[in-house]
C-alpha positions as CSV (number, residue, x, y, z in Angstrom):
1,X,95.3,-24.7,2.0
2,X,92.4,-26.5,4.2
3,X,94.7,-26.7,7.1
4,X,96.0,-23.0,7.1
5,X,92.1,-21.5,6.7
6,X,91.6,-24.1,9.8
7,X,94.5,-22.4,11.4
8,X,93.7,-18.9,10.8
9,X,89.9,-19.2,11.7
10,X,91.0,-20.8,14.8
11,X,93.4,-18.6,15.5
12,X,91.4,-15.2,15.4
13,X,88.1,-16.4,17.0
14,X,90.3,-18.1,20.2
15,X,91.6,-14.7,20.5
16,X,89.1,-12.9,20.2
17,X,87.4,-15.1,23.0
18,X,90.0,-14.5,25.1
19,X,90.6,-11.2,24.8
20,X,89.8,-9.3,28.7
21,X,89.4,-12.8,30.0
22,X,90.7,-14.6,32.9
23,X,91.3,-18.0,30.8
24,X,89.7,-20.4,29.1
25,X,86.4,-21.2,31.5
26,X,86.0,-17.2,31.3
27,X,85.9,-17.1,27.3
28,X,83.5,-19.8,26.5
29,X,80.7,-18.4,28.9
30,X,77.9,-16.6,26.3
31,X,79.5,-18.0,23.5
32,X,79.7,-21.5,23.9
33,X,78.9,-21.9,19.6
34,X,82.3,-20.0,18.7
35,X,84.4,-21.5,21.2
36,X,82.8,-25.0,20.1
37,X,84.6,-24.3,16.9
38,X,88.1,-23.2,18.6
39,X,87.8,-26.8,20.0
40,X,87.4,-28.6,17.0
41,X,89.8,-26.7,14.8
42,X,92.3,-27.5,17.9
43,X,91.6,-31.0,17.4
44,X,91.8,-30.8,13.7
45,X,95.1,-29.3,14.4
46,X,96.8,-32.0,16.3
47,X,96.3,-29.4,19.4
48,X,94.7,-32.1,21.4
49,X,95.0,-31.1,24.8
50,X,94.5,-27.7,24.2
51,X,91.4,-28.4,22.3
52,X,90.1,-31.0,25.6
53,X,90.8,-27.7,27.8
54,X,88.4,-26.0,26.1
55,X,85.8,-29.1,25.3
56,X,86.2,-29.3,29.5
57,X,85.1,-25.9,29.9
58,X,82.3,-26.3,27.4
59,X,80.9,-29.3,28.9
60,X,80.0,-27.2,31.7
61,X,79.0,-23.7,29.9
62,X,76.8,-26.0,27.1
63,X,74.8,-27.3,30.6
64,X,74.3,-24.3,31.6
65,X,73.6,-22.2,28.7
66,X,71.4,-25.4,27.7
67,X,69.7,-25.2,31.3
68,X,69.2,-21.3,30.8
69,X,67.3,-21.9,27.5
70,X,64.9,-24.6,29.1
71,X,63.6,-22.2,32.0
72,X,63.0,-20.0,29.8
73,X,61.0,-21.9,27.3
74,X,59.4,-24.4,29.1
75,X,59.2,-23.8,33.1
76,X,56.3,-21.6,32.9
77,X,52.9,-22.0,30.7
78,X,52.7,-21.6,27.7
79,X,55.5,-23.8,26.8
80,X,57.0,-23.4,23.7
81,X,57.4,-25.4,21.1
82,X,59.5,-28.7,20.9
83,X,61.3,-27.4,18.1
84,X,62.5,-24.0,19.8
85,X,63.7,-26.0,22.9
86,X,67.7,-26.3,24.1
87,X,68.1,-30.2,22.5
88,X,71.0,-28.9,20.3
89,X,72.9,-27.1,23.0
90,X,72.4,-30.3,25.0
91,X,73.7,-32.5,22.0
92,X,76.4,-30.0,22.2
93,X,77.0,-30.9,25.7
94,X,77.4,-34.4,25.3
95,X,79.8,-34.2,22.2
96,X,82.3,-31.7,24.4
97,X,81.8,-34.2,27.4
98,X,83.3,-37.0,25.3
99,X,85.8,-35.5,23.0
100,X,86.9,-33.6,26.3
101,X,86.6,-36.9,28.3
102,X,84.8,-35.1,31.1
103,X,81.9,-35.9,33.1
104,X,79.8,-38.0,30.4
105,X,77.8,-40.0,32.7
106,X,76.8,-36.7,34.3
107,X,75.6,-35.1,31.7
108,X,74.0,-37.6,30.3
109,X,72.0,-38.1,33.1
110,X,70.7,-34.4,32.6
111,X,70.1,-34.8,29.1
112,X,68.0,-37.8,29.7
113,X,66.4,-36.9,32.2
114,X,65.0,-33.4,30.3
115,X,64.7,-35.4,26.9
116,X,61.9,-38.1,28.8
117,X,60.1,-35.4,30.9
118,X,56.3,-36.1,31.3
119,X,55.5,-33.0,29.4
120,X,58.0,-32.9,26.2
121,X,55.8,-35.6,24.3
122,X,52.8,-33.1,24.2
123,X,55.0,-30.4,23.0
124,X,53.7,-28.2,20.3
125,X,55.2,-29.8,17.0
126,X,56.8,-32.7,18.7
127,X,56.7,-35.0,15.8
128,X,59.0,-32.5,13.9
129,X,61.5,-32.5,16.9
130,X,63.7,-35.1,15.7
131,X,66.8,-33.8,18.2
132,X,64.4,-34.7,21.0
133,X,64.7,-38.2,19.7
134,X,68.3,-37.8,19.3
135,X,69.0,-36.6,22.9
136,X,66.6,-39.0,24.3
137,X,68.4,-42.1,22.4
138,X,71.9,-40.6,23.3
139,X,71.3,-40.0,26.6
140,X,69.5,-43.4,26.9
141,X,72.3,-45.2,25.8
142,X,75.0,-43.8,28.2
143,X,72.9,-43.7,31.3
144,X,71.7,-47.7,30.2
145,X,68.2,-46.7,29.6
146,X,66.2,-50.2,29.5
147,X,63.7,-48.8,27.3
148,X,66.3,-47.7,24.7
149,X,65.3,-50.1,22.0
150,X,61.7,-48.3,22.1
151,X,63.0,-45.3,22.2
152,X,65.0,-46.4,18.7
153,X,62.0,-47.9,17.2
154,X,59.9,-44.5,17.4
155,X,62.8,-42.5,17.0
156,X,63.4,-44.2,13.1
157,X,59.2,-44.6,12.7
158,X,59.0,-40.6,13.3
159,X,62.0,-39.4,11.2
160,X,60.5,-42.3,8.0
161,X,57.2,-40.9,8.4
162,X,58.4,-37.2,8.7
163,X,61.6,-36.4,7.9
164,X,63.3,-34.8,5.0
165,X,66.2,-36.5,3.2
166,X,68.2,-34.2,5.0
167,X,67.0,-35.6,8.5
168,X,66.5,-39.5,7.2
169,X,70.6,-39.7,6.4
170,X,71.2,-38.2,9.6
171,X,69.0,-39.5,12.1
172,X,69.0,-43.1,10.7
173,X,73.0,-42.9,10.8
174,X,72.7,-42.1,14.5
175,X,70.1,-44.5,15.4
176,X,72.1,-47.2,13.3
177,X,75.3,-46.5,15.5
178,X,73.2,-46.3,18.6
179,X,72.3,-50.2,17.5
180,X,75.2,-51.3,17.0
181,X,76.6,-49.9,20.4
182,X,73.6,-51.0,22.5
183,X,74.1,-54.4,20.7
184,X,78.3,-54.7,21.0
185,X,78.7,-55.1,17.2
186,X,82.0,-52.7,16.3
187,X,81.0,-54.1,12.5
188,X,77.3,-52.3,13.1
189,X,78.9,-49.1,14.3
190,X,81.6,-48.7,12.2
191,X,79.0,-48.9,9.6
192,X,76.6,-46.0,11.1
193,X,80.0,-43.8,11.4
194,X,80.5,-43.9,7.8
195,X,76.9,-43.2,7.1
196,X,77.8,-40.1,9.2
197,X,80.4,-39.2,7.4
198,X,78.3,-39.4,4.1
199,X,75.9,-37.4,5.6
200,X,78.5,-34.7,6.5
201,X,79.9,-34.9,3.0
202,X,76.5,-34.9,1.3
203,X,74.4,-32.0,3.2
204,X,77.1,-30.1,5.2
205,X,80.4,-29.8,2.9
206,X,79.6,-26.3,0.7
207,X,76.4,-25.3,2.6
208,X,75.9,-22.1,3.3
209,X,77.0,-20.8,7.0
210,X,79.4,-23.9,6.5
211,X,83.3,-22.3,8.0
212,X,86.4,-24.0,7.7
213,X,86.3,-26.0,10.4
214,X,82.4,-27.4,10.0
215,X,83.9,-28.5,6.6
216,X,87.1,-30.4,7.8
217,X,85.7,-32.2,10.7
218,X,82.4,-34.6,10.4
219,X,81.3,-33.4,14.5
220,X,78.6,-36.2,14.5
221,X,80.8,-39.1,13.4
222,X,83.6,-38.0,15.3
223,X,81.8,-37.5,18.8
224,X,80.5,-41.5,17.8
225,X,84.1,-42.9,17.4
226,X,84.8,-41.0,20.7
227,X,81.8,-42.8,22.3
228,X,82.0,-46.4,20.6
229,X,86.0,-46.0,22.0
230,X,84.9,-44.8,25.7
231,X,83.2,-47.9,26.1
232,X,85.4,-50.4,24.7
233,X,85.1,-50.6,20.9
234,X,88.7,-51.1,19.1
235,X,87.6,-49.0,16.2
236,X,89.3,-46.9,13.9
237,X,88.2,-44.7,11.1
238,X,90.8,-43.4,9.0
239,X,88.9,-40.6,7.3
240,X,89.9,-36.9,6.4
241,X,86.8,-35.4,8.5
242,X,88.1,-37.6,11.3
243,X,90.6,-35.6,13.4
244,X,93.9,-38.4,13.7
245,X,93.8,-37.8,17.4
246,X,90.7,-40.0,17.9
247,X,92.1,-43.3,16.3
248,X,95.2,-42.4,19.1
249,X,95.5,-44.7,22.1
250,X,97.2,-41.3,23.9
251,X,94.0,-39.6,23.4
252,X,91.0,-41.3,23.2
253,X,92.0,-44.5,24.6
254,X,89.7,-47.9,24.2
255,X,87.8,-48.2,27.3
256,X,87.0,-45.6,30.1
């Protein structure tokens, strides 16, 4: 029953995208949250390169639409706050860049390079901006940031002293996994992935505004077993919430 409401919600929103468009690239351009989900229910599918098409052309609308949202909010004074600011989309961007295998290193650097600008630390409500911390520790990572483990250590200190339970069993599963990668140790991130996975299971499965597709696949944990395999990690989760296609060498592949 799981699969077939996958199927049909995939089904009507990729053509609805589609419909009067000139392909793929076309149909993911204003609604990159949508076609995000046509992606993963491909990959929940077994419709792996189908859904990498479409991660492909969202790793390049997400920049965008992500770049869009920043000009707007913090180019000119008053800047909004840190909360308000485009760190999903660009967490967005770097998911579709590795589960599509396309251009990670690029847009990390952009991610980066917007999550440590001189400014964002005085941000209005920066100490509730958690994703910052997240796109600044993500991005640090894959563009070998040598002030990474800092980053960490105020990244955990922030969400402890602030966060809700909600935001302590996700963000201290990501910063886990972001150890265990900067350190090598496939034991260390295998262990953050399946605090992921309890995360997803514990706040996400059931919420409201939670489709089909939100509910089958744990994005978080499976974006992390596509990193931790980029870069050389022979890891495999076998869990329901983890599509099959990423514990396939003819997908996701160990190594780059």
């Amino acid at each position: 029953m799981k699969r077939q409401t996958v199927h049909t919600l995939v089904t009507d929103e990729r053509e609805q995208l589609l419909e009067g468009k000139d392909g793929i690239e076309a149909a993911v351009v204003t609604r990159p949250n949508r076609a995000q989900t046509v992606a993963v229910g491909l990959l929940v599918l077994g419709e792996i390169n189908e859904a990498k098409t479409w991660f492909q052309a969202l790793t390049e609308e997400w920049v965008v639409y992500a770049g869009n949202s920043w000009e707007a909010q913090y180019e000119t004074e008053p800047r909004q706050s840190a909360q308000r600011g485009p760190w999903e989309d660009y967490l967005n961007a770097v998911y579709c860049a590795l589960l599509g295998r396309h251009n990670v290193a690029e847009v990390a650097e952009t991610v980066h390079e917007r999550a440590t600008a001189a400014f964002v630390d005085g941000l209005e409500n920066r100490e509730l901006a958690f994703r910052v911390d997240l796109a600044r520790s993500l991005g640090g990572y894959l563009v070998a940031d040598p002030s990474l483990s800092e980053s960490l250590d105020a990244f955990e200190r922030r969400v402890s002293e602030r966060g809700n339970g909600w935001d302590r069993d996700r963000y201290h599963a990501f910063a886990r996994t972001l150890r265990g990668l900067q350190a090598g140790s496939a034991a260390e991130v295998s262990e953050g992935i399946d605090d992921l996975l309890m995360f997803h299971q514990t706040h996400l499965v059931g919420g409201s505004g939670v489709d089909a597709v939100d509910t089958a696949a744990a994005l978080d944990a499976t974006a992390m077993l596509a990193l931790a395999r980029r870069d050389g990690m022979a890891i495999t989760v076998k869990d329901e919430r983890i599509p099959d296609a990423l514990n396939d060498e003819e997908y996701y592949p160990v190594g780059e």
